[in-house]
Steps between C-alpha positions, in 0.01 A plus 500: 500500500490173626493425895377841602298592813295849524318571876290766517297651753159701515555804696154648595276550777383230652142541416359105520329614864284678224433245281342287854255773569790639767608881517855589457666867411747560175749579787471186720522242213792729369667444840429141540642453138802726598580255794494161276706743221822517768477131565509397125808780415731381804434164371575562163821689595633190696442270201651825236180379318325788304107501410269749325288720737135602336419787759130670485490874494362508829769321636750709339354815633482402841831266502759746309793367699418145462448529136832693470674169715425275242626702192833533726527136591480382137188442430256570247205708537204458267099652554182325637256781443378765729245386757486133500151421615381702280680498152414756208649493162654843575776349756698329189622846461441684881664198601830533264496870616461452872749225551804639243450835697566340850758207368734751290463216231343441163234239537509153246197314628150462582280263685130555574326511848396119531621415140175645373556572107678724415510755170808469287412760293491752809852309668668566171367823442655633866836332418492209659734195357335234654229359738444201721104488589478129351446178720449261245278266738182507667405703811158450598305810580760731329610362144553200216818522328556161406529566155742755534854446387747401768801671328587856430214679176513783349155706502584770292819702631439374810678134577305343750629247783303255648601359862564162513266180558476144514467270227251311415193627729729873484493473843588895636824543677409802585500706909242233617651176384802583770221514751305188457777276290824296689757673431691251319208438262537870438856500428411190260269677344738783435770246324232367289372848374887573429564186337195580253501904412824587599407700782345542881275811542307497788351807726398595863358747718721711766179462731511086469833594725380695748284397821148449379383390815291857583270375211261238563280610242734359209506088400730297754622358167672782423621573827658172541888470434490919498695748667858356609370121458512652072854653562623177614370294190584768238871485635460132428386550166745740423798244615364188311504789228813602481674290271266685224565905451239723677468825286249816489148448244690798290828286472305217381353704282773700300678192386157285432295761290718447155368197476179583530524755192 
């Protein structure tokens, strides 16, 4: 399993207007998510790279096409619960439901809204194979995972994948380090967490594509490097990438989990 690289990418409503005190509808953030979702598939279809897709119910009920373009372009779709803003413990299985009914595909993965904790017992009980809701690093206002493994775990019948960080500190090189970080410390970064667990996991946000301009409510951090300014330094990721093998979370997953056992 050595040398492999898994992108994935968030597919919700953008819903972080809320989180400022700002007022957005289910239907705008799923359209402003919908416009950074094109931008990442016609780059990944120039590069032939494929990536893992975790798509909210809400997205998948009012995107049906767009879901059903990324199970025909080769990629892997996986859930991200129901409503992200507001995330019950019901979604693990509305989600599964919602998002194999509009994909035409059975559904391997899980990642919670926010990487909140998740329940393995409830994942494994609805079928799922594995999940990915672990950043083993520390977010301020959100989580503290620095005592989390960095490679694959089983927890119960559930393995669970961990996206990639730093050593040392366990830096996150996660959707905001591409913002704020040069993009050849990035890249760097990337080697390193290759070089030391065998693999690059990493994940974004369709919206972090799109024009977030409109939305002065939300921190200029975040906005900076987004929209096609993001595009432009994923493609460069991607091509200082490429001498490693980019493959789907499930992939990654079917020939690591026997060694897990």
């Amino acid at each position: 399993m050595s040398g492999k690289v898994m992108l994935s990418f968030d597919v919700e409503e953008f819903d972080l207007p809320r989180e400022h005190g700002g007022k957005i509808s289910v239907e705008e953030g799923v359209e402003v998510s919908a416009e950074g979702l094109k931008k990442i598939l016609e780059l990944l279809e120039k590069y032939k790279v494929k990536a893992t897709f975790f798509v909210t119910g809400n997205f998948a009920k009012c995107q049906p096409g767009l879901v059903k373009r990324i199970v025909k372009e080769g990629h892997e779709v996986a859930c991200h619960g129901v409503d992200h803003f507001e995330p019950k413990l019901t979604d693990v299985a509305q989600s599964k439901k919602i998002v194999e009914k509009v994909a035409g595909v059975k559904v391997q993965g899980y990642r919670q809204p926010r990487m909140f904790k998740i329940d393995y017992k409830e994942l494994e009980k609805c079928g799922y194979v594995y999940d990915s809701s672990v950043n083993p690093a520390w977010v301020p206002g959100r989580y503290n995972h620095r005592k989390e493994p960095r490679k694959p775990y089983m927890c119960g019948g559930v393995v669970e994948v961990p996206v990639s960080v730093a050593s040392g500190m366990r830096v996150p090189l996660f959707w905001l380090a591409l913002h704020l970080f040069p993009v050849w410390l990035y890249k760097k970064m990337a080697k390193l967490a290759l070089a030391e667990t065998d693999y690059f996991a990493t994940y974004f946000h369709p919206w972090e594509f799109a024009n977030l301009k409109p939305y002065g409510m939300i921190p200029g951090y975040i906005k900076m490097n987004s929209g096609d300014a993001l595009v432009a330094r994923l493609e460069s990721v991607i091509v200082g990438l490429k001498k490693y093998k980019f493959i789907t979370f499930e992939e990654f997953v079917k020939n690591y989990k026997g060694s897990l056992k």
